[in-house]
C-alpha positions in Angstrom: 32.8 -65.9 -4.8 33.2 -63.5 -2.0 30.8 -61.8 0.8 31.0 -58.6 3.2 29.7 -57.0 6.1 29.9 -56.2 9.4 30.8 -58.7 12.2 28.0 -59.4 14.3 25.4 -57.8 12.1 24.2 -61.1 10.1 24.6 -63.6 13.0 26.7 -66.4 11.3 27.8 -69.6 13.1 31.3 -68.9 11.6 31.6 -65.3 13.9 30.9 -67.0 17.5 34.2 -67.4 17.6 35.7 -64.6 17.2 36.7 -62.3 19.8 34.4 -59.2 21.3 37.1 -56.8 20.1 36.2 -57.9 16.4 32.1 -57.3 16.8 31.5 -54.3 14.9 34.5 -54.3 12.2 34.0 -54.9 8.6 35.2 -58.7 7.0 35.5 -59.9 3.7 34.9 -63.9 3.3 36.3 -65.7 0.3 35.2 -69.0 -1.2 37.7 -71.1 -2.8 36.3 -73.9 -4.3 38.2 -77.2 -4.3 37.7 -80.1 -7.0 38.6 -83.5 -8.1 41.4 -83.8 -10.6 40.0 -83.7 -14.5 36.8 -83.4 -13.6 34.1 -79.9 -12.2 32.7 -81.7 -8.9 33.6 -79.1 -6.5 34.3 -81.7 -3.7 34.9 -78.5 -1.0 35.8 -74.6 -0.3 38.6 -73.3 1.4 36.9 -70.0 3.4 39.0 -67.0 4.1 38.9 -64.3 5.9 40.1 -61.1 6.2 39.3 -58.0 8.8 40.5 -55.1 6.0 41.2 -52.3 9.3 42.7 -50.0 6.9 39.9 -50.0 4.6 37.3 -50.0 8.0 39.3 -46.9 8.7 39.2 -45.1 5.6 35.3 -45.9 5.7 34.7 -44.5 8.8 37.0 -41.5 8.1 35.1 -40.8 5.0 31.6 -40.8 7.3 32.9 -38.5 9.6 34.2 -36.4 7.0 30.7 -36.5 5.2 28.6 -35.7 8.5 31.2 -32.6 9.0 30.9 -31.5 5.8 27.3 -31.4 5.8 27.4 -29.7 9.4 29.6 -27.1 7.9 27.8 -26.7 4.8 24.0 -26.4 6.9 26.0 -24.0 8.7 27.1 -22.0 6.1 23.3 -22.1 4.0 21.8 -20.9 7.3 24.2 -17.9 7.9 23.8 -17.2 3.8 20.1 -17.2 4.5 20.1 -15.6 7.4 21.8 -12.5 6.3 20.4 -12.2 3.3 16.6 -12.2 4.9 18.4 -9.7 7.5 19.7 -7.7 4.4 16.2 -7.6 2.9 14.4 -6.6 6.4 16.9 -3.8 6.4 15.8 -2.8 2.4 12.1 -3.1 3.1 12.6 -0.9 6.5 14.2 1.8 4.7 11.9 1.8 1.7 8.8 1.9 3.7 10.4 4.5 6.1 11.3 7.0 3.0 7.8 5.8 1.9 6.2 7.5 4.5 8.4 10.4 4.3 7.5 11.0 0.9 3.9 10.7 1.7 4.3 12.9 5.1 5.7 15.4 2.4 3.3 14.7 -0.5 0.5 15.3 2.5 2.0 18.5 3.5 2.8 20.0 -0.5 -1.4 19.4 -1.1 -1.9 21.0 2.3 0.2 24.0 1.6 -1.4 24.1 -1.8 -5.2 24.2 -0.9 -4.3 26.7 2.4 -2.8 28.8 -0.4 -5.9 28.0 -2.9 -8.1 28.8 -0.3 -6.5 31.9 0.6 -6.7 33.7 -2.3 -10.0 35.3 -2.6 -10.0 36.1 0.8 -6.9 38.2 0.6 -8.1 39.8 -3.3 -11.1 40.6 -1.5 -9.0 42.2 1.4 -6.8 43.9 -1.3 -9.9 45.1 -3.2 -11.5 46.6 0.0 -8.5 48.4 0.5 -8.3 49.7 -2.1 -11.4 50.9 -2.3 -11.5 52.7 1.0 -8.7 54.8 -0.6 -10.9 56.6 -3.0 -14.4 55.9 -1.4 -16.1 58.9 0.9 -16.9 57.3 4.6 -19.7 55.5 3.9 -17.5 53.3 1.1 -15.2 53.3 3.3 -16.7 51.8 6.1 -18.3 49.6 4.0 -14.9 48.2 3.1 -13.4 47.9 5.9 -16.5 46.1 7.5 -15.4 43.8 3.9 -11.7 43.7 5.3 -13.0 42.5 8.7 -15.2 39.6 7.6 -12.9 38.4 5.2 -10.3 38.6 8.3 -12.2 36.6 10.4 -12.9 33.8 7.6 -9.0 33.4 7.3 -8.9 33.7 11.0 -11.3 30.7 11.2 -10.0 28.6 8.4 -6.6 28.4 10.5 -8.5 27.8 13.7 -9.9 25.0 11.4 -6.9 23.6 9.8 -5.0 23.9 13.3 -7.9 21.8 15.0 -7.7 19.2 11.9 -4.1 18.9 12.1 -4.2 18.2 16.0 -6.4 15.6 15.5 -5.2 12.3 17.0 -8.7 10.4 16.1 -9.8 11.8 12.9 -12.8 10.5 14.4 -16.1 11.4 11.5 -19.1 13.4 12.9 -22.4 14.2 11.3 -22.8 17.2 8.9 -26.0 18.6 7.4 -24.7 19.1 3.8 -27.1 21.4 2.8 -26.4 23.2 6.0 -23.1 23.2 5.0 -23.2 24.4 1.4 -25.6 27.2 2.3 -22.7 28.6 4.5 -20.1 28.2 1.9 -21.8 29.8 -1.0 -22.7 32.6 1.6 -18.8 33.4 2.6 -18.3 33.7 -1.7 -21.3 35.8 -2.1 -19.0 39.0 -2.3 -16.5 37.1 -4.3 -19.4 36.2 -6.7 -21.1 39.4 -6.7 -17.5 41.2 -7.8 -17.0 38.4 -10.7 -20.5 38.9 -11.7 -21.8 35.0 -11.1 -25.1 34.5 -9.9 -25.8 31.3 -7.5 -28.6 28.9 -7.8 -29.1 26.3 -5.1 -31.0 23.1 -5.8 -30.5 21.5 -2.4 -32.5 18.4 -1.7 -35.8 19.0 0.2 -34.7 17.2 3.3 -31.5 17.1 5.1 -28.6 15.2 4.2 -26.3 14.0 7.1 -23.5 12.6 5.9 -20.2 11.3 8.0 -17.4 13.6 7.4 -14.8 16.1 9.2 -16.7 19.4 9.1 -13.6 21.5 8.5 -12.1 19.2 5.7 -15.5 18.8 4.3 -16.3 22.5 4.0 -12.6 22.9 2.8 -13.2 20.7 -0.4 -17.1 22.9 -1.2 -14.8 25.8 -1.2 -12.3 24.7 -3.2 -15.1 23.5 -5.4 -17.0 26.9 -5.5 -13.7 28.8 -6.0 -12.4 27.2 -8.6 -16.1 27.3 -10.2 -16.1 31.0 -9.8 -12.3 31.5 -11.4 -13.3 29.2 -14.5 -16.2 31.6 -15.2 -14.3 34.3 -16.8 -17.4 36.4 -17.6 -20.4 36.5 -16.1 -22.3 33.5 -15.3 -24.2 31.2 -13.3 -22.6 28.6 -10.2 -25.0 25.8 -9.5 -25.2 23.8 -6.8 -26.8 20.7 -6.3 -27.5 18.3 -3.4 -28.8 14.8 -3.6 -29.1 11.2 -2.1 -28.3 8.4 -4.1 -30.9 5.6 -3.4 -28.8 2.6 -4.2 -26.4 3.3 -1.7 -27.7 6.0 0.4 -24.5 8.0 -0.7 -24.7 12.0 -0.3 
């Protein structure tokens, strides 16, 4: 039979002997067992032992190479990971960055398009007046170009309005009367409605409604609403407009 281990790690009586320099090293005891002639009592044991350096060496060469292979390899997951979560930070900065381009753009394509919308009948109305005073006597023709002049001004004051809206740092909401509100719009169309042949009826809610909004984006959306309203009628007909409070949610 045999046993191992380290010198100085089990605290034998057979290693008090030994030298300092040997505390620490591996051995390898051997029992030889000695016995009478023609018989199986074992009468005694020769020990042995052996101090295998090469082997101690080749151990201890084989840690070191484990613990630097591991210190490489830890180094080598990290940078892996590292640049691949630096990789991905890159990715997801450009996506979102083109993100928000496309929606700056998308933003300024439905901008351009209801500025355009809402420009329409102003300017038909301007071209119609015009066109008018041509053939009118001075009365007609005053009468148009007083036409050509308030439709002017409303163009005038929807850029004002889209100017002051687009400066806007805050975007902060105010209160607005909508009935207030829809009153005015449906009297800029009244000459647009009168030409189309479409009568208005307004069933506005008996007492105000404040509601928090942007007044010009607001009033923007009623005129969309009423033009496109007005350009869906192709013969005559009738544009109502109807105002209430939802008593659930108090919702305009």
């Amino acid at each position: 039979m045999y046993e191992s281990g380290i010198i100085g790690a089990t605290g034998k009586a057979e290693h008090q002997d030994l030298q300092k320099g040997h505390i620490g090293q591996r051995f390898v005891e051997t029992y030889i067992p000695i016995s009478n002639p023609g018989t199986n009592v074992v009468v005694g044991a020769v020990e042995l032992y052996k101090l295998p350096r090469a082997l101690q060496r080749a151990v201890t060469n084989g840690q070191r190479l484990i613990w630097l292979g591991a210190l490489i390899g830890s180094v080598l997951l990290f940078t892996s990971l590292y640049w691949i979560v630096r990789r991905a930070d890159r990715v997801m900065t450009a996506q979102n960055q083109r993100l928000l381009e496309s929606e700056s753009l998308s933003m300024i394509g439905e901008t351009a398009s209801a500025v355009a919308h809402a420009m329409r009948n102003p300017l038909a109305s301007i071209r119609a007046s015009a066109e008018l005073s041509l053939v009118d006597d001075l009365d007609g023709a005053r009468e148009s170009a007083q036409d050509i002049i308030e439709e002017a001004d409303r163009l005038d004051r929807w850029a004002r309005e889209l100017l002051q809206f687009s400066r806007s740092d805050s975007g902060e909401a105010e209160s607005v009367e909508v009935n207030a509100l829809a009153r005015a719009v449906i009297e800029e169309h009244t000459a647009a409605m009168e030409r189309c042949g479409v009568s208005c009826r307004l069933e506005l809610a008996e007492t105000p409604l404040y509601a928090r909004a942007g007044t010009a984006p607001l009033a923007q959306v009623l005129c969309n609403l009423v033009m496109n309203a007005i350009e869906a009628m192709e013969a005559k007909g009738t544009l109502t407009v109807t105002s209430a409070c939802r008593e659930h949610d108090q919702r305009v």
